[in-house]
N, C-alpha and C positions, 0 to 999 in steps of 0.2 A: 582644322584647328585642333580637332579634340583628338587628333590621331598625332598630333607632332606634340602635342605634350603625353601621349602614351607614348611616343618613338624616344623623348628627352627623357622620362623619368628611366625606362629599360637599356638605354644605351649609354656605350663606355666611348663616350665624346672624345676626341683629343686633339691636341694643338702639336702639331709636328715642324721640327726646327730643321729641315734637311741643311745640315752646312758641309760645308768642301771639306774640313777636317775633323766634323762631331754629329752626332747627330743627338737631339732631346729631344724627350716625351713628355709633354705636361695631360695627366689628365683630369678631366673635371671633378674636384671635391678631393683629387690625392697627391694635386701637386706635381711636380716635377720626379718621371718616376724611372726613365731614362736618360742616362747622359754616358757615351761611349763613341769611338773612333766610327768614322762613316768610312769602312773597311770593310773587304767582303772577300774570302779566300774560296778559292774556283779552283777546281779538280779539271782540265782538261781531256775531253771525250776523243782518245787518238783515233775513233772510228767516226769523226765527223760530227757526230750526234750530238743532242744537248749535254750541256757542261754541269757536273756537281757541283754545287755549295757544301763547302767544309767548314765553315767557321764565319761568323759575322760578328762585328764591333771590335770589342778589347783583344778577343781573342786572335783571331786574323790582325790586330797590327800588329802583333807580336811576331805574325812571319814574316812583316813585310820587309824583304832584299833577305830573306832568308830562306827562301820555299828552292825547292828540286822543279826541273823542269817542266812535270807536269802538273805543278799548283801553282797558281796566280796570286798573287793579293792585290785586289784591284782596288781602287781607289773610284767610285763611281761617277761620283759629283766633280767637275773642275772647273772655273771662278762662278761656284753659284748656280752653276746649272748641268743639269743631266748630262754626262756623258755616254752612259752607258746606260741604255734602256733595262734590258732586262736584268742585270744586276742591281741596279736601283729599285726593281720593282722587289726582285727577291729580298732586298735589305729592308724594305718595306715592308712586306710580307711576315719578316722576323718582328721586327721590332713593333707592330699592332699583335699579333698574336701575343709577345712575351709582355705587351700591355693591359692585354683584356685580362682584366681580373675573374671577372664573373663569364660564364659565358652565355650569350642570349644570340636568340632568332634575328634580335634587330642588332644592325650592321653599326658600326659607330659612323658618328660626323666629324670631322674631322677640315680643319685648319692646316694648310701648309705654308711658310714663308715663302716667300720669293724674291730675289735681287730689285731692287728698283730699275724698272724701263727696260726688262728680259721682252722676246720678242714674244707674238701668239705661239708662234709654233713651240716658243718653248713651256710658254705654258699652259699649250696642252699635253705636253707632255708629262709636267709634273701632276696634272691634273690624272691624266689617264692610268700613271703608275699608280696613283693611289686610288683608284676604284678598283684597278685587278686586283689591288693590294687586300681587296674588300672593304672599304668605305661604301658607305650609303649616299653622304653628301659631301662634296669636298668645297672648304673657299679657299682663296687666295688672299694672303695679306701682304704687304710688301714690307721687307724688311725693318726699313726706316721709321716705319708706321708704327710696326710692332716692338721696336726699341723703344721707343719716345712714350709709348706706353706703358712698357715695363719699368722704363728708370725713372715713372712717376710723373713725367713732363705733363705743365697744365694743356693742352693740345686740343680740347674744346673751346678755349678761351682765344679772344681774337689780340693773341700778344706773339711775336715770334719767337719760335725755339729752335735751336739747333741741334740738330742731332747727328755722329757720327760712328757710323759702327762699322768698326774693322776686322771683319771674319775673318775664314782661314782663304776665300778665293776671290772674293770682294770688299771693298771699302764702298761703304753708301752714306753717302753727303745729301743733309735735307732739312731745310727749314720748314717747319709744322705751324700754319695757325688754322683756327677755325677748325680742327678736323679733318683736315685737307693736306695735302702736300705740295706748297706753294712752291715751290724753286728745290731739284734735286742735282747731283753727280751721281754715276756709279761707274766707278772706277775698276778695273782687275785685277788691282793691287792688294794685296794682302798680306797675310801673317805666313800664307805659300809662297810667295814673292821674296820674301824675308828668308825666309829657308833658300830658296835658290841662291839669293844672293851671297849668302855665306858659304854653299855649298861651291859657286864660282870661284870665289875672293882663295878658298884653301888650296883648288885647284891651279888658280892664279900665281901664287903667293909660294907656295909650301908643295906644290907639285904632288898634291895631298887627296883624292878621292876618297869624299866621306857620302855615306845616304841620309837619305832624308830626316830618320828618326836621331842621328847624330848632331845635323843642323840645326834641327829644332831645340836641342835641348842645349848645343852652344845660346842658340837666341835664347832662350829661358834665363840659364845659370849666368853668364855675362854680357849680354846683346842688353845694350843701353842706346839712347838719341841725341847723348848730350855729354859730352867729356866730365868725369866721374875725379873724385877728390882721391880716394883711394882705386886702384887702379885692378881688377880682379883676373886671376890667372886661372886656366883651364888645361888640363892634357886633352887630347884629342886622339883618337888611331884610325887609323884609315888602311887605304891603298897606296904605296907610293908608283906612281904614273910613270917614272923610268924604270926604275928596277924590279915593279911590277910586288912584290914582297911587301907584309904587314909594316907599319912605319908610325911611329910617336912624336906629335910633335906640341909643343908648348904655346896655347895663343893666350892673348890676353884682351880685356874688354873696348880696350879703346883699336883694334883693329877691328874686332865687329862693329865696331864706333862707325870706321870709315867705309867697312863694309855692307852698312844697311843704308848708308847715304841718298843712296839714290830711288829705293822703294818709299822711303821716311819723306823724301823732297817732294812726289808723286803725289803722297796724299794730302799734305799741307797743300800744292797746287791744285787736286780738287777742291779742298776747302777755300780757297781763296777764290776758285772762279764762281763757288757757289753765291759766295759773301760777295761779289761784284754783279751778279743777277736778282740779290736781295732789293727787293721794294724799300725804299727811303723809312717807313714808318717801321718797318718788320725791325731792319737794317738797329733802327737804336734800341728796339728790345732787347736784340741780342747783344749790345756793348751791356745792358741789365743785367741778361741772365745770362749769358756766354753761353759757352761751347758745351755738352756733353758726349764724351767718350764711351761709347762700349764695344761687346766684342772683346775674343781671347785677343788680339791682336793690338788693343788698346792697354793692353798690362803688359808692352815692354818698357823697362823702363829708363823714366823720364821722357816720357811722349809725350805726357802732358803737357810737361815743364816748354820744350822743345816747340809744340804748336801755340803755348802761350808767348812766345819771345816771336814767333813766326808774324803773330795776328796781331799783337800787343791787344787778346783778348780774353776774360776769363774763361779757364777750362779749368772740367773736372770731370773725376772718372764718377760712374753709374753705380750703383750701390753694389749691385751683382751684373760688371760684364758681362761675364761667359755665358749666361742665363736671360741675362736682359730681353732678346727676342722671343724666346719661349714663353717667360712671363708673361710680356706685354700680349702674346697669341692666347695664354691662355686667360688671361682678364674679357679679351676679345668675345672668348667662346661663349661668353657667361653673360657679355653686353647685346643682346638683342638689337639695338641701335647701330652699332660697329658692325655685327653681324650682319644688316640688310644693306648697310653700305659695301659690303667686299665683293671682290672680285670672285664670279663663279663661271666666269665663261672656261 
């Protein structure tokens, strides 16, 4: 006992958000002190050998559909979980060093999210990347848990709350009472889902090849869930797919309308299977306290609007989406009680 409050006072604790599209740092007593692209550029060893890291976060998305044949920009994480071992560990690796302010002998402890209902094997993997990574202790908190924390939900209290967070590789659907997570979804639909789908719809449509950071930022600037009063217009440049040659062409918000259809329909359909495995008593909390939104994913807009007309229940967005799971991890770190409950296998 007397050695874990010597290990607490000397170490630089922290709650790690690995998401499919970001990755944030919350650490103890400094807040949220990382938030950049979960991006990693890899120099390829044309003699077999291990491969260089050139660039991790902001820096690396910047290349990414733009590097020469022997630089990567990999994308490690995809819907939620590890794809790629030792990239992830490297990104890891960066981003606890560029967090340790101080530097000491004692290793931090450290908080990872994780998708609701990933399998062991995956997370032992998340576990094991972050002990190379040099963690001392690592838990596990599950997404949903750590949202519904962050966006302040009463969640000790024996009343149902809802919570849905729409990352960039997963959407996670979950009624919270008691501390617990009574009835979940986790779906592979996300704010990456969203990008493909418009990335199709150009190709579809406009015989138009765009990348990934092009799509995302149509879903940003006009990607709406619900046909809009004023109608908003976008140039776009791509590849054109016949003639092969750069190509301009003009979209406007009510095609991204019909093009996010079917990832938007996907998640209202988790939500509504969640809400029909709802326990009867839980079930009328939530017509009380409705729905809560977070996640980048849940700031396109009129999603809100869109799964209130779906549910005919109230929903609102989370004070700080983008942030929401971090928060709630790093409140976690700090709660003793939270802490003995998580997952450390």
């Amino acid at each position: 006992m007397f050695w874990q409050k010597i290990f607490g006072i000397f170490s630089n604790d922290l709650a790690i958000y690995l998401g499919t599209a970001n990755t944030l740092v919350y650490a103890k007593d400094r807040g949220i002190i990382i938030n950049e692209p979960s991006v990693v550029a890899v120099q390829k060893n044309p003699r077999g050998g291990p491969n260089r890291v050139l660039a991790v976060g902001k820096e690396a998305k910047e290349m990414l559909g733009r590097t020469p044949g022997s630089i990567v920009a990999i994308r490690p994480m995809r819907e939620g979980v590890i794809a790629d071992f030792e990239v992830t560990q490297a990104m890891l690796k960066h981003f606890i060093s560029k967090s340790t302010e101080r530097r000491t002998l004692i290793r931090p402890r450290i908080i990872i999210c994780i998708p609701y209902g990933i399998t062991q094997v995956e997370k032992r993997a998340v576990k094991e990347s972050a002990e190379s990574a040099g963690a001392r202790e690592v838990y596990l908190i599950e997404e949903p848990m750590a949202a519904a924390i962050g966006a302040g939900l009463p969640i000790s209290e024996p009343s149902g709350n809802m919570i849905v967070d729409i990352g960039g590789g997963t959407t996670e659907v979950a009624v919270i009472s008691l501390g617990g997570i009574v009835c979940s979804k986790s779906i592979r639909v996300a704010g990456d889902k969203f990008d493909e789908a418009i990335v199709l719809y150009m190709r579809k449509k406009y015989n138009l090849a765009i990348g990934e950071r092009t799509a995302e930022n149509i879903k940003i600037s006009i990607g709406t869930a619900t046909p809009v009063e004023k109608i908003k217009y976008m140039e776009v440049k791509g590849r054109d797919l016949i003639a092969g040659s750069p190509k301009t062409v003009e979209v406007n918000s009510e095609e991204i309308r019909e093009a996010l259809q079917e990832p938007i329909a996907a998640v209202v359909e988790a939500i509504k299977q969640t809400l029909e495995k709802t326990p009867p008593e839980l079930a009328s909390d939530i017509v009380d306290n409705g729905i809560v939104l977070a996640g980048g994913g849940s700031l396109l807009s009129n999603l809100d609007q869109h799964i209130r007309e779906k549910t005919d229940l109230p929903v609102m967005l989370a004070d700080d989406p983008l942030c929401c799971v971090v928060l709630g991890s790093g409140k976690a770190l700090s709660d003793p009680k939270i802490l003995k409950s998580l997952d450390t296998e």
